[in-house]
C-alpha positions in Angstrom: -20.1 324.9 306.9 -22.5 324.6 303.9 -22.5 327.2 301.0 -26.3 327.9 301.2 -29.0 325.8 302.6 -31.9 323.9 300.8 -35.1 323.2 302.0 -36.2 319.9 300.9 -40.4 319.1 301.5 -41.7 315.6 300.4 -43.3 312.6 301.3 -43.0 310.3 304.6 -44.1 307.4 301.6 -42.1 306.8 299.1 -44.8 306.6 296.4 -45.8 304.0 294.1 -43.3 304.5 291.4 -39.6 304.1 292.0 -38.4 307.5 289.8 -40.2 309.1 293.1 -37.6 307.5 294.8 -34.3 307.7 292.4 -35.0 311.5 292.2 -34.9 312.0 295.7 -31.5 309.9 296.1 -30.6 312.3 293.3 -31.6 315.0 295.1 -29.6 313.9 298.4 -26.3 313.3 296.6 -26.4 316.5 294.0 -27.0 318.6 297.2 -24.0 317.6 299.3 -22.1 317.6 295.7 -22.8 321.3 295.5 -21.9 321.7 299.4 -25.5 322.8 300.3 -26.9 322.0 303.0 -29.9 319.3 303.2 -32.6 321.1 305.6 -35.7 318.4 306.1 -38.4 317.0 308.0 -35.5 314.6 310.1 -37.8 311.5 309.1 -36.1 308.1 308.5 -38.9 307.2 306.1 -40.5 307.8 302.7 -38.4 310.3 300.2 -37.4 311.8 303.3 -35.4 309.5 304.7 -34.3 308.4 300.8 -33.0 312.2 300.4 -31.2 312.5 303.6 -29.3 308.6 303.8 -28.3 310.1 300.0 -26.8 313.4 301.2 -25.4 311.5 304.2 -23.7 308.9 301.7 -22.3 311.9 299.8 -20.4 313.7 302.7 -23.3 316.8 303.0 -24.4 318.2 306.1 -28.3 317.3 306.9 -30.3 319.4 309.4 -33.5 317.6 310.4 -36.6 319.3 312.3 -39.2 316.7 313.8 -42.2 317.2 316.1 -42.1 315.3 319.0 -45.8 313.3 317.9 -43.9 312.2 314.7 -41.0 310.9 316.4 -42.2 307.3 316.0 -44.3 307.5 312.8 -41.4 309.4 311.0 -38.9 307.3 312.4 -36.8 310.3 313.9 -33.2 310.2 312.5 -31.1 311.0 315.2 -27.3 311.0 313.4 -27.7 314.3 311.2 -25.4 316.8 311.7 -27.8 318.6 313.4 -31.2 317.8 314.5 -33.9 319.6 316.1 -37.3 318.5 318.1 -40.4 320.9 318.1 -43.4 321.0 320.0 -45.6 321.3 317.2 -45.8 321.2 313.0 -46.1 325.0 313.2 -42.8 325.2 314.5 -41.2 322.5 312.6 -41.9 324.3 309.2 -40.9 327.7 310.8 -37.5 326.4 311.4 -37.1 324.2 308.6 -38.0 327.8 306.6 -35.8 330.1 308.7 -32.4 328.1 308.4 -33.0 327.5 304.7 -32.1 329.6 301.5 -34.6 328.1 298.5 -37.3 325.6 298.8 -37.6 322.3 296.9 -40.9 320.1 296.8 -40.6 316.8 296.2 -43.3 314.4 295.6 -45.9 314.0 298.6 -48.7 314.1 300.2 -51.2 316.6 302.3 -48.4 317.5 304.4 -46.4 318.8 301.8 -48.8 320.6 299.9 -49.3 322.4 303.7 -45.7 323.3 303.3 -45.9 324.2 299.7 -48.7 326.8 300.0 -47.6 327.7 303.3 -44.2 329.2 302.2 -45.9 330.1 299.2 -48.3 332.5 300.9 -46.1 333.5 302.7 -44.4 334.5 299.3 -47.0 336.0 297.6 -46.8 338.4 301.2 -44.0 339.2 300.8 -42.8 338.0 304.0 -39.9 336.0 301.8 -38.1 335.8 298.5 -36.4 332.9 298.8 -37.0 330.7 295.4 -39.4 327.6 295.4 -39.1 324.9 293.5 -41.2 321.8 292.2 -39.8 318.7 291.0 -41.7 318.0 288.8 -41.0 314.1 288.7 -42.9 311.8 286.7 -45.2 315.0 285.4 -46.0 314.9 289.3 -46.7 318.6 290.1 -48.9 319.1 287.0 -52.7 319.0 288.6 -51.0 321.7 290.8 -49.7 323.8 288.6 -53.1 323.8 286.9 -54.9 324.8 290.1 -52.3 327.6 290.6 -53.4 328.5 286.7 -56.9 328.0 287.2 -57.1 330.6 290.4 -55.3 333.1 288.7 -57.9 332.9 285.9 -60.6 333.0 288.0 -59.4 335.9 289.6 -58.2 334.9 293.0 -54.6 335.8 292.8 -52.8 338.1 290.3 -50.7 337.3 287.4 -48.1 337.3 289.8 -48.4 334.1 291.6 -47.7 332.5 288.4 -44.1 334.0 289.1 -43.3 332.5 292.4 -43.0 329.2 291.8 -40.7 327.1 289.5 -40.5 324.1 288.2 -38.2 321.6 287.1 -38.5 318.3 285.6 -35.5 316.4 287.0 -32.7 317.3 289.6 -30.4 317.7 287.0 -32.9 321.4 285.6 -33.3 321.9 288.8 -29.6 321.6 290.4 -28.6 323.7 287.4 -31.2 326.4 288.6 -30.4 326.4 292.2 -27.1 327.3 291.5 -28.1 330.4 289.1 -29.7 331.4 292.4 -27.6 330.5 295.2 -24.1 330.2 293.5 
């Protein structure tokens, strides 16, 4: 059994620029070198698929957690070590959250940022305090971090939620400050 488990979110496209893609093969082998376990969206396609073939490749254990409508459109990957089907997206990040220890964003789209902000919020509750992480690849993340600045200044959110989130600009930062977290 994994040490700790990490919550990868990111893209069902790869992107337009192949670092996208050589950080999340990165991602996939650094996590099964640490013996962490890769928690996902179970998609065969896009960075997700990228960051689960890599931790795969490595020896790591992956957990996937699919809806049943993205089945097709995700390509489903079946031969995880353990994969899980939900009804719904609400109950797909719900478990992808629960069985996981930090949070990584990769590169993606709308329904990353959903995930982002969702366990964010859900942060900034108080409901968690499990670290989250940007990677930050390619200067990716930085419109985000802006808006994050820009409601703090205009007074929608405390200093606080300036603290909740990290970033890192490649797997190496970022391996080296998951395991100042987890161990």
């Amino acid at each position: 059994m994994a040490r700790a488990s990490v919550c990868v979110f990111c893209g069902s496209r790869p992107g337009v620029h192949p670092e996208y893609a050589a950080a999340a093969e990165t991602l996939g082998t650094a996590l099964a070198g640490a013996d962490w376990r890769l928690v996902y969206g179970a998609g065969d396609v896009g960075l997700m698929g990228i960051v689960a073939r890599a931790a795969q490749g490595a020896g790591g254990e992956t957990f996937g957690v699919i809806p049943t409508h993205l089945m097709t459109l995700e390509v489903g990957k079946t031969d995880l070590t353990r994969f899980i089907v939900t009804e719904n997206m609400h109950e797909r990040k719900k478990v992808m959250y629960m069985n996981s220890d930090a949070i990584v964003v990769l590169p993606g789209g709308a329904g990353s940022l959903d995930e982002f902000f969702e366990v964010l919020t859900w942060r900034q509750l108080g409901l968690h305090d499990k670290p989250i992480w940007l990677l930050n690849t390619r200067g990716y993340w930085d419109p985000l971090s802006g808006l994050l600045d820009h409601v703090i200044r205009e007074g929608f959110a405390g200093e606080s939620l300036a603290t909740l989130v990290e970033g890192a600009p490649d797997v190496p930062q970022l391996m080296r400050a998951l395991q100042a977290k987890l161990g």
